[in-house]
N, C-alpha and C positions, 0 to 999 in steps of 0.2 A: 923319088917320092912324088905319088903324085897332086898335084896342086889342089888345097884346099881353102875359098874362102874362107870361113867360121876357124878355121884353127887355130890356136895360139902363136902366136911367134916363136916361139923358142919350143915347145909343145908340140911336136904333130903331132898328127891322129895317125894312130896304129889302122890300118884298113885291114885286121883282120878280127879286131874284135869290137872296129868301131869307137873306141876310145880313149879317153889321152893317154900317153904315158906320163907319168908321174910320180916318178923314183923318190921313194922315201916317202911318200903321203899315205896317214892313215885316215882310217873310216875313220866317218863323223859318228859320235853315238848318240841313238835318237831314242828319245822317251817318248814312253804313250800312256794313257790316262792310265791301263794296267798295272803299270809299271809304280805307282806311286803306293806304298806302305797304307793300309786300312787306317785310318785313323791318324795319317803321321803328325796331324796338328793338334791332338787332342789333347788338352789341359795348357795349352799354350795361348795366349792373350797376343795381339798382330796391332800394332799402330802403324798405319799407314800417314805418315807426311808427306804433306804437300796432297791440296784439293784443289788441283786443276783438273784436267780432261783425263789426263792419266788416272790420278790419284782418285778420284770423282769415280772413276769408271772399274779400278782395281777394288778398292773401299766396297764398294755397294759388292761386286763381282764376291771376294770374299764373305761378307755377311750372308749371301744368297745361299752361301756355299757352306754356312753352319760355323762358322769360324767369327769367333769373341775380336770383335774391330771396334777401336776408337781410332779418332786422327789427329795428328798435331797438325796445329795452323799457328799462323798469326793471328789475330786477331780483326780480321779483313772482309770484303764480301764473299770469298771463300767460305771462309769460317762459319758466316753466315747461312751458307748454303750446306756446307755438312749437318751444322745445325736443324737445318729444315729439313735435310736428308733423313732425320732421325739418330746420328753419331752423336754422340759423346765429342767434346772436341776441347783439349788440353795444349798449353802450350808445347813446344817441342821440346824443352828439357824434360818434362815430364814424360810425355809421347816415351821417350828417350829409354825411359826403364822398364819397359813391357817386356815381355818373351821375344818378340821377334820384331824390328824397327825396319820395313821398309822404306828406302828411302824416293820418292817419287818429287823432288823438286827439281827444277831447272839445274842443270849443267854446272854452268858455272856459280851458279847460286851457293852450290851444295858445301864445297872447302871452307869454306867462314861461317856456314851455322853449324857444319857438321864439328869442327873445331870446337864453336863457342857452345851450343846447344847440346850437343848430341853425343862426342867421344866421352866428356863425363861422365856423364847419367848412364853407359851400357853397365849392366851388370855384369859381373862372372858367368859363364855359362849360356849366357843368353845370344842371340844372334842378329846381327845387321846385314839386309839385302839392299843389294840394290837396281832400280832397273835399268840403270845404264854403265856400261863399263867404264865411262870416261874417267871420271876421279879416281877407281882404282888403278887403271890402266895407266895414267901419266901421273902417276905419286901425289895427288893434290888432295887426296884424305889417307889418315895411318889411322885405321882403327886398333883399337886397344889389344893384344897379346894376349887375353881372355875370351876374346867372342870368336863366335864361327861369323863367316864371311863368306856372304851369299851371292851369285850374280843371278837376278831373274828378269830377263830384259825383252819385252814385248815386241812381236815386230810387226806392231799394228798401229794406227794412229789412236789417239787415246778414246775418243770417244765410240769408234768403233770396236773398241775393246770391247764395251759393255753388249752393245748392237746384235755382236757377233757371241757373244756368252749368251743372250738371250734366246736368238735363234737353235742354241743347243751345237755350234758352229766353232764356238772355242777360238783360237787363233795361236799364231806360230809362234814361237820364243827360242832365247838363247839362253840357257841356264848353268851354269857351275858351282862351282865351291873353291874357294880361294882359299880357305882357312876352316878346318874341322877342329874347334876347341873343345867341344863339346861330348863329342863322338856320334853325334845327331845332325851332324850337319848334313848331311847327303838326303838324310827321311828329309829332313824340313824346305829344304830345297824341293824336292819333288811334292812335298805338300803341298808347298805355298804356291807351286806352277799348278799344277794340279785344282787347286781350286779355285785359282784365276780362270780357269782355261783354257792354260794354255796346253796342256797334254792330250785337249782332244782330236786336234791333229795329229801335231806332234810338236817336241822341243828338243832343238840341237844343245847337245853338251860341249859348253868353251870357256877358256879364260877370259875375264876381263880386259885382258890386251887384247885378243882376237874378234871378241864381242865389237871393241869400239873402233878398229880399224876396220871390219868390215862394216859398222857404220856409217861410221864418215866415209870411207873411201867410195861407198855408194851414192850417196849424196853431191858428191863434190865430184864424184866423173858421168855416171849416169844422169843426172839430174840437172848439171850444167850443162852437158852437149845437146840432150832435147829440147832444154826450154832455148839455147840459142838459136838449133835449129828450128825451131816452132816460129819465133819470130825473125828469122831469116825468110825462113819460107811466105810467110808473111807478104811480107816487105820487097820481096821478090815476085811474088804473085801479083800483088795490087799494081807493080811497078809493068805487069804483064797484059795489065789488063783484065785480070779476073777479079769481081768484085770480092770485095772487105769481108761481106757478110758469107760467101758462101765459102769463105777461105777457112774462117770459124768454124761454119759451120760441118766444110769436109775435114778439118783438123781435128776436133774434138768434140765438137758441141751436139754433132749427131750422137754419138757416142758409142761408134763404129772402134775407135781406139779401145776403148773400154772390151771391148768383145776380142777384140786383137789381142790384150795384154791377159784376156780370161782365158784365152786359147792356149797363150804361152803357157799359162798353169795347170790348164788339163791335160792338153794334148801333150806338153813339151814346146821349147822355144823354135827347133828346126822343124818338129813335126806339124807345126799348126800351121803350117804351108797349106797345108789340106784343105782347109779353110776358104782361102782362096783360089781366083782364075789364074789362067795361064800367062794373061795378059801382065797382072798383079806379081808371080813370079816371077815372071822374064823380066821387067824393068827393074825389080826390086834386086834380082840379084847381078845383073848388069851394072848397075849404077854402085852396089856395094864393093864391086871390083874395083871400081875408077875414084873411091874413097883409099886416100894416104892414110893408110893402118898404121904405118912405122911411126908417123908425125902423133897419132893419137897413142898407141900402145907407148911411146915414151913421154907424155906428157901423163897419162895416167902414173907412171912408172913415178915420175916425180911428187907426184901427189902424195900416192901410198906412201914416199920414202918421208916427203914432209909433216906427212898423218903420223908414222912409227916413229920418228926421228923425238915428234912432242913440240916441232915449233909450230905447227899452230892450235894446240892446244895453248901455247903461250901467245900467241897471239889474240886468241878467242878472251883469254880471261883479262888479258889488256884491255881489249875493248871493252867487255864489263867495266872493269876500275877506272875506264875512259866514258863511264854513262852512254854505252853504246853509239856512240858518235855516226858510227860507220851506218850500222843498222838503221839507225834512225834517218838516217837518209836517203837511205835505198826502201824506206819503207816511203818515205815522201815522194819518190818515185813511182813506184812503185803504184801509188793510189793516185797517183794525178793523171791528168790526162794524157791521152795516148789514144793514136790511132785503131791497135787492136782492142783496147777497150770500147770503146765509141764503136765499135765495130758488133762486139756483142751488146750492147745495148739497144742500139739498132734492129737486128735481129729476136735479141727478146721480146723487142715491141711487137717487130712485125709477127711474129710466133704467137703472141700474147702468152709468153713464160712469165713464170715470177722473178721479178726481182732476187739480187744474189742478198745471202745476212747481211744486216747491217752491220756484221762486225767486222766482214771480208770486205768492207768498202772504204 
């Protein structure tokens, strides 16, 4: 066989047709706006809970989209703000007994109002989604043996959701059906993405356990080996004598990455080489040789198995019932001072950029 960077471990790449083998894996099934039943929401009333960026962004997305939305809140500057949205805005037990209960709060939030709030109040017939698999995926909500149970789970950040519904742009999702009580669960699924959206792409059909493990598993291997290297590199550079500010600035702040990672999406991840010189490929695939794959491919490996296993879903919801302890400290980190901060600041000035929100500070 012959030797392939990019290949799996365990995986070759067939070199006659170019790609993996993959014994026993089926197609993904992918919906598109076509695909969703004329009208599959119609005479159905949608409460969306939770008015964050999600929720904020869904909420509005739906109403745009002709579809009867109130939200359950608390009673908070949230609430407040659905309010000035133009919503209706009811407690969540009540939210609770509409046609269709999306459910759009935090994580770990969700098991104790879903519990206290919300398994009551479902009626017969009627249907609860939600956008993230987590709770259903590690047993920490039992919805009721009478409802259909929806998974419609965005994979976008919340506020872009909306951004990108505007542009007529839609965005990608994960969507299933966990539970058809109704015999409508499948229309209503494909509605309720459908008018988010999210089928103007497109949306992969999955279970709740597959939804949340390739969530988390992206976040927690992808997301933590950049951002260390990001600040390796760093740290490594300045230590080389290349200044702070242009270290930002060739790392991201041009926003040369950005056109890199847009590349990966048009062209394909190996094809957007194209993109680039020859100088640019030679070091890049040089230097990916002399990276220990085995040391990463089994540290990812344990990830995924601690992600399926559910212990750090129990770990995650400790630290909730711990008032975030953890978090809150890494967020005080996080915002204090630091050489690659001080580094873009610097740089903004000299640029004359604007300052980052005040709420990312």
């Amino acid at each position: 066989m012959r030797y392939n960077w990019c290949a799996t471990l365990d995986k070759p790449v067939n070199h006659e047709t170019g790609r993996y083998d993959t014994p026993g894996q089926t197609p993904v099934k992918v919906y598109r706006t076509g695909d969703a039943p004329p009208g599959a929401l119609d005479g159905e009333a949608v409460a969306v809970l939770g008015y964050g960026n999600l929720g904020r962004s869904a909420a509005l997305n739906l109403r745009d989209s002709g579809v009867k939305v109130r939200v359950g809140n608390r009673d908070d500057e949230y609430a407040d703000r659905a309010r000035a949205d133009g919503f209706e805005v009811v407690p969540l037990a009540t939210a609770a007994g509409d046609d269709i209960v999306f459910v759009l709060l935090p994580d770990e939030v969700i098991p104790e109002v879903f519990s206290r709030d919300v398994a009551p109040e479902l009626r017969p017939g009627t249907a609860v989604a939600f956008g993230s698999g987590y709770s259903l995926a590690f047993g920490l909500v039992r919805p009721p043996e009478t409802v259909d149970v929806l998974l419609v789970a965005p994979r976008m950040a919340g506020g872009a959701t909306r951004t990108r519904y505007l542009a007529g742009q839609g965005f990608w999702a994960c969507i299933g059906v966990e539970a058809d009580r109704s015999g409508r669960a499948h229309r209503r699924m494909l509605g309720l993405a459908d008018a988010l959206g999210a089928l103007r792409p497109a949306a992969l059909e999955m279970t709740a356990a597959t939804e949340s493990a390739l969530d988390l598993f992206v976040e927690q291997t992808i997301g933590p080996l950049l951002g260390t290297a990001l600040i390796i590199a760093f740290e490594v550079g300045r230590e080389g004598g290349i200044p702070a500010e242009a270290l930002v600035m060739e790392m991201y702040m041009s926003g040369e990455m950005e056109t890199v990672f847009e590349g990966f999406r048009t062209s394909g991840f190996l094809r957007a080489s194209g993109d680039h010189g020859p100088t640019a490929i030679f070091g890049g695939l040089t230097r990916a040789i002399e990276i220990d794959r085995e040391d990463i491919a089994a540290r990812f490996r344990r990830v995924l198995e601690d992600i399926r296993s559910g212990a750090f879903a129990e770990r995650f919801q400790a630290e909730a019932r711990n008032g975030y302890s953890m978090l809150s400290m890494a967020q005080s980190i996080l915002r204090g001072g630091s050489h690659i901060t001080d580094a873009e600041a610097r740089l903004r000035r000299a640029a004359d950029l604007p300052d980052p929100p005040a709420d990312r500070v």
